[in-house]
C-alpha positions in Angstrom: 114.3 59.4 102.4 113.5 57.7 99.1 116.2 58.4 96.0 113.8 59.4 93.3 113.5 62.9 91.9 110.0 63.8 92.8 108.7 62.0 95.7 105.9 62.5 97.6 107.0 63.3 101.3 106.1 64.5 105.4 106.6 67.7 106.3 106.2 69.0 109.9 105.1 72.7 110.6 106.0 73.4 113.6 104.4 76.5 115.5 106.8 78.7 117.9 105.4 81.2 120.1 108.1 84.3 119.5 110.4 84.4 122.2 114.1 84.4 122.3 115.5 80.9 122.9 112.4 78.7 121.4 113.6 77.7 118.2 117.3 77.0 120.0 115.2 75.3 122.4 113.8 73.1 119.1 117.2 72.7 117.5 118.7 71.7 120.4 116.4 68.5 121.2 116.4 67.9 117.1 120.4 67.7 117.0 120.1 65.3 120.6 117.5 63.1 119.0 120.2 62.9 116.4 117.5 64.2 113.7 118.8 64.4 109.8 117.0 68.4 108.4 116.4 67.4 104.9 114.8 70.8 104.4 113.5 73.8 106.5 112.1 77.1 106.0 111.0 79.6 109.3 108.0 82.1 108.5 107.3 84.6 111.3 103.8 86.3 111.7 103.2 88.7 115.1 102.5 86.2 117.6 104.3 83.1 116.4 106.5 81.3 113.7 105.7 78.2 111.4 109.1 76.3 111.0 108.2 73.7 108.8 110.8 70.9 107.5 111.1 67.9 106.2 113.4 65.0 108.0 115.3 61.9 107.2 112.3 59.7 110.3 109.7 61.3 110.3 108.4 58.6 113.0 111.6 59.8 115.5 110.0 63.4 114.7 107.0 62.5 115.8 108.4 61.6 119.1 110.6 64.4 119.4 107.9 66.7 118.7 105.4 64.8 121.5 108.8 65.6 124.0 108.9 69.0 123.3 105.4 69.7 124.2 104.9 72.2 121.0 101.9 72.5 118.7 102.6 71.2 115.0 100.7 69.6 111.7 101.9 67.7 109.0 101.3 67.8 105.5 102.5 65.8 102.5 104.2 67.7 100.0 106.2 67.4 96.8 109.7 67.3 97.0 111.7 67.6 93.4 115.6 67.1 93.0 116.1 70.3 90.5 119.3 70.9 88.9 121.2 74.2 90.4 121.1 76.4 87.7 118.9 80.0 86.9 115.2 78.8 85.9 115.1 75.6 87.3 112.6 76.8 89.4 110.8 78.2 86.6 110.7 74.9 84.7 109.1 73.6 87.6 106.5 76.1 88.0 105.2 76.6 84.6 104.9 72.9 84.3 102.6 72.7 87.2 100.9 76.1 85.9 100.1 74.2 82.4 98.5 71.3 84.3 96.6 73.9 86.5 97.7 72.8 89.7 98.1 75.6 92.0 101.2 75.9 93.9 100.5 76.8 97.7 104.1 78.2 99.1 107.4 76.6 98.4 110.8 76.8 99.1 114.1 75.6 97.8 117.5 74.0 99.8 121.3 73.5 98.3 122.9 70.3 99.6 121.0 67.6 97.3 123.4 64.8 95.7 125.5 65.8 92.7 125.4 69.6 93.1 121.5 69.7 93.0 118.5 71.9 95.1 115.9 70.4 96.3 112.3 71.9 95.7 109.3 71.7 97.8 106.1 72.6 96.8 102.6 72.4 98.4 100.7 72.3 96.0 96.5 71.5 95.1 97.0 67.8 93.2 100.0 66.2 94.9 99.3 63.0 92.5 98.5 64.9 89.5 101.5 67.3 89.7 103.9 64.2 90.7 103.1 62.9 87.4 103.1 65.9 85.6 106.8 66.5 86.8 107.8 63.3 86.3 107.3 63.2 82.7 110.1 63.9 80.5 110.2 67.5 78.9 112.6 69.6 76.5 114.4 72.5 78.6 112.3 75.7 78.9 113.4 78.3 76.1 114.8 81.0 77.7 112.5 84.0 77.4 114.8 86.6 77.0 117.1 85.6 74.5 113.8 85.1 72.0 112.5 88.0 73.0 115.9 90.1 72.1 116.5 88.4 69.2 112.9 88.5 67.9 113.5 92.4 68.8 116.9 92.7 66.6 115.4 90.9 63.6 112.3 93.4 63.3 115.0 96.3 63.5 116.8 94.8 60.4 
């Protein structure tokens, strides 16, 4: 796992037929392969789940994944160190929206150095939207404050 704020990085979907005692079943040979979650979301549809997540070796995932015998992809994704505060995510977002670069699905952990979240995003233009976060911007206004006070002065 590389230490830079946005990074480009492997993620594993993982696709678990809906039965009690799969995704223990999964867990269980990821915690004895002694493999690091750096991030994970679980989506269910009727038939089956998508657990996706990103790991510290993605090469001893590999191998775990050939052991288990269970169907999964990868994808490369953008993964964002965001501070852990209300509109983080927003920042983010709008950002990406500006460039128009479509964001896919993401999801967000807690646990990142220093107090931080960690963003993923899979999103249309991984290069173009790495760039695009990595430049240096001004915090995002916040919305409603400007909006309320806009709203006070046209009362006076």
């Amino acid at each position: 796992m590389k230490g830079s704020a946005i990074r480009v990085d492997t993620q594993f979907s993982v696709f678990l037929v809906n039965k009690p005692g799969i995704l223990a079943r999964v867990c269980h040979q990821l915690a004895a392969d002694k493999i690091n979650i750096v991030a994970l979301c679980m989506m269910d549809a009727s038939e089956h789940g998508v657990l996706r997540l990103i790991v510290e070796d993605p090469a001893k995932m590999r191998q775990t994944l050939a052991d288990l015998d269970v169907p999964s992809t990868e994808t490369q994704v953008l993964v964002s160190t965001l501070p852990n505060r209300p509109g983080a995510l927003a920042d983010v977002v709008e950002r990406l929206s500006g460039a128009h670069i479509n964001v896919n699905y993401a999801y967000c952990t807690t646990g990142a150095p220093n107090g931080k979240s960690l963003g993923v995003f899979r999103v249309s233009d991984l290069s173009k939207a790495a760039g695009v976060l990595e430049e240096r911007k001004p915090k995002r206004k916040d919305v409603t404050v400007t909006a309320r006070a806009e709203s006070r002065a046209r009362r006076k």
